[in-house]
N, C-alpha and C positions, 0 to 999 in steps of 0.2 A: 754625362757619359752616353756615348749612342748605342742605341741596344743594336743586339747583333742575334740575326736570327738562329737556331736550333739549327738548320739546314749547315749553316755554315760552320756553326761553332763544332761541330763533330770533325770538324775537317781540320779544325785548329791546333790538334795534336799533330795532326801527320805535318803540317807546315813548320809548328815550332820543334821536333824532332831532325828533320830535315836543314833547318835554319840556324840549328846549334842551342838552341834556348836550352831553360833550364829544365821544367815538367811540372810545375804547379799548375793549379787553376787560375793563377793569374794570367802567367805565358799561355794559355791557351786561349783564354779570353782574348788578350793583345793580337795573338797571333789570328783569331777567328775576327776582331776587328778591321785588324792586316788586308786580312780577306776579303771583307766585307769595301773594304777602299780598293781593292785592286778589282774587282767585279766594276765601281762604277769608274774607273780609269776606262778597261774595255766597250763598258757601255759610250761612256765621251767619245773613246775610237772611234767606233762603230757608227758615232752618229757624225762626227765628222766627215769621216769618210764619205757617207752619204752624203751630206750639204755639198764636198766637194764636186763628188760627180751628177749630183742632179744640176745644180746653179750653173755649172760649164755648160752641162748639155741644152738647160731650156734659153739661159741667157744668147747660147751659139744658135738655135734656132730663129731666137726673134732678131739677133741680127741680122741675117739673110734672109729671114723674112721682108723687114725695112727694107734691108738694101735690094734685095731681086723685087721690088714690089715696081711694076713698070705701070704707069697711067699715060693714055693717049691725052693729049692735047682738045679731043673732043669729049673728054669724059664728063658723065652728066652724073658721077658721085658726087653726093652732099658734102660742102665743105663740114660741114659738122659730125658728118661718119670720118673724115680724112683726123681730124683733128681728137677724135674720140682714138682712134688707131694709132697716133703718136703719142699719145699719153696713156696709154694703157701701155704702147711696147717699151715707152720711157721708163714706167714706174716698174716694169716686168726687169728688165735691164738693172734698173737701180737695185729692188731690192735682192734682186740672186748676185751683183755684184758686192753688194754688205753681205751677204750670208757664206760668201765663197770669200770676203776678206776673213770675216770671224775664223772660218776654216782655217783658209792657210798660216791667219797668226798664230793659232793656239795646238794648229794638230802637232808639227811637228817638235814641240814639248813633250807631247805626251805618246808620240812615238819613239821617241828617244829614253824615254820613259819604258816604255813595254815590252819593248825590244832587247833588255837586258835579261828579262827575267828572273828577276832576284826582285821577290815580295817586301823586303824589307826595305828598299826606297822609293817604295809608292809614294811617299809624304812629298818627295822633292817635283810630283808631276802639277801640275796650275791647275788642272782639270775640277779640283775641288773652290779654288777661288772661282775658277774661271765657269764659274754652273751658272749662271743667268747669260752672260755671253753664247753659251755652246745653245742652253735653251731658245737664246733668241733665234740665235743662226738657221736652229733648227725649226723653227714656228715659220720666216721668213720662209727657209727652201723649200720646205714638204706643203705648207697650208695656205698660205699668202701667196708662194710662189706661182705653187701648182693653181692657182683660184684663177690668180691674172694672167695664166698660161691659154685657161679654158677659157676665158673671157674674149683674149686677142685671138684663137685660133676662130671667133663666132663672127669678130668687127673683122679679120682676114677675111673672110667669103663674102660678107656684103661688099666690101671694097673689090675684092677682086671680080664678083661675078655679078655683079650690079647694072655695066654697062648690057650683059649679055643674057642675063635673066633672074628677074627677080626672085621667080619660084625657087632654084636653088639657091640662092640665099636665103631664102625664109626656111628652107630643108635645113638648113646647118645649123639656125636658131632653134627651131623645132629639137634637132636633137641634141646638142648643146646646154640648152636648159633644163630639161630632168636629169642630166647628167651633172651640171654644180649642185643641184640640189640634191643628188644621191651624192655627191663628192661631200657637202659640208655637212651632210646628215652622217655620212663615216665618222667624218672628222670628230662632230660632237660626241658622238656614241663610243668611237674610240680612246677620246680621252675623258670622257665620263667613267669607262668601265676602268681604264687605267688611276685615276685618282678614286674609284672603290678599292682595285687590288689594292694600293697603298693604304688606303684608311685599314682594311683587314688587316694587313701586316703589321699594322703601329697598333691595333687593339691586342692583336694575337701578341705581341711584345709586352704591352702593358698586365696584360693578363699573363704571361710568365714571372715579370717584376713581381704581380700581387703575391705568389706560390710563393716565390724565392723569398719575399719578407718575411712570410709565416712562417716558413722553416727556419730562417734567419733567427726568429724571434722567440721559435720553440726551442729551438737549440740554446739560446743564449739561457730562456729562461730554466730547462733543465743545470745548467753548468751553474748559476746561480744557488738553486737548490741544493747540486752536488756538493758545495762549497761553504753553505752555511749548514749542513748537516755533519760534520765532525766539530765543528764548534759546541752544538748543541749537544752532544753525546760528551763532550768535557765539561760541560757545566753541570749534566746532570750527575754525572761523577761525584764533583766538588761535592 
């Protein structure tokens, strides 16, 4: 059973009153679960959404990159920067087009899904099969994407400004490279501090579990006691 946090589960009466349920603590649990699935429907939205409009816009970029890229007949660029330039804008292209297919397959599921707004057929959205897909989509467009975005806009300047001056191609390098390496130092540190917020949320859950056993365990063992003490008051009778 997946825990479900305090934040939500308060909210789980008003949805299952609303929803028709009955009012035990079970429907409240179900319904604060409800909840807890329809929070990461939005989140998949949300991240969809993104893959779609990032992957369009940097993939539409290096097209017209490629294709406006005009070289003279005298150009005295290294075939080895021309050929570094096609496969960084190949592999840029490739992978925001996988990240902008995962989109378009999966999102409008889960818009069709959200769009109704009725909590109780969150189950029938894919968005929970479909979580390593949406993750990958999403690693490709924001971090892989964005990486080989910054790469080709560094091999653009030598290419372009090569026959006319080195020095500002070596300026684009220059600034260029403290910049992926503040880009992938985000990256790690961002999802370093995101997979702590989760480890606290699954200890702060386990450590509710522990609470709710012992009360579980104190109540039973009171009702136990309650229950063999009129027995013992007839015997001593006898």
């Amino acid at each position: 059973m997946e825990w479900v946090p305090p934040q939500l589960r308060q909210y789980g009466g008003a949805y299952n009153m609303t929803g028709g349920g009955g009012g035990g603590g079970g429907d409240v649990t179900n319904s604060a679960a409800t909840l807890l699935s329809w929070r990461k429907l939005h989140l998949s939205r949300a991240k969809l959404k993104a893959i779609n409009k990032t992957s369009a816009l940097m993939s539409g970029f290096a097209m017209v990159a490629m294709v406006e890229m005009q070289l003279s007949e005298k150009t005295q660029v290294p075939p080895g920067l021309l050929v570094a330039f096609v496969i960084c804008t190949s592999l840029l292209v490739a992978v925001h087009m996988l990240a902008l297919m995962i989109s378009t397959c999966i999102l409008p599921n889960v818009e069709a899904i959200s769009n109704l707004h009725n909590i109780n057929i969150v189950e029938e959205s894919p968005h929970e099969r479909m979580h390593w897909y949406i993750e990958a989509g999403w690693a490709f467009s924001t971090v892989l994407g964005i990486f080989l975005f910054l790469c080709e806009l560094a091999i653009l300047c030598w290419v372009k400004f090569y026959d006319y001056s080195i020095m500002a191609a070596s300026s684009a390098t220059i600034i260029m490279v403290p910049v992926l390496i503040l880009f992938m130092g985000f990256a790690v540190h961002f999802y370093h501090k995101l997979v702590v917020h989760k480890y606290e949320l699954t200890e702060s859950g386990l450590r509710e579990l522990e609470q709710l056993k012992i009360q579980l365990d104190s109540t039973v063992t009171s009702l136990v006691s309650n229950s063999n003490s009129p027995s013992r008051n007839n015997i001593s009778v006898v």
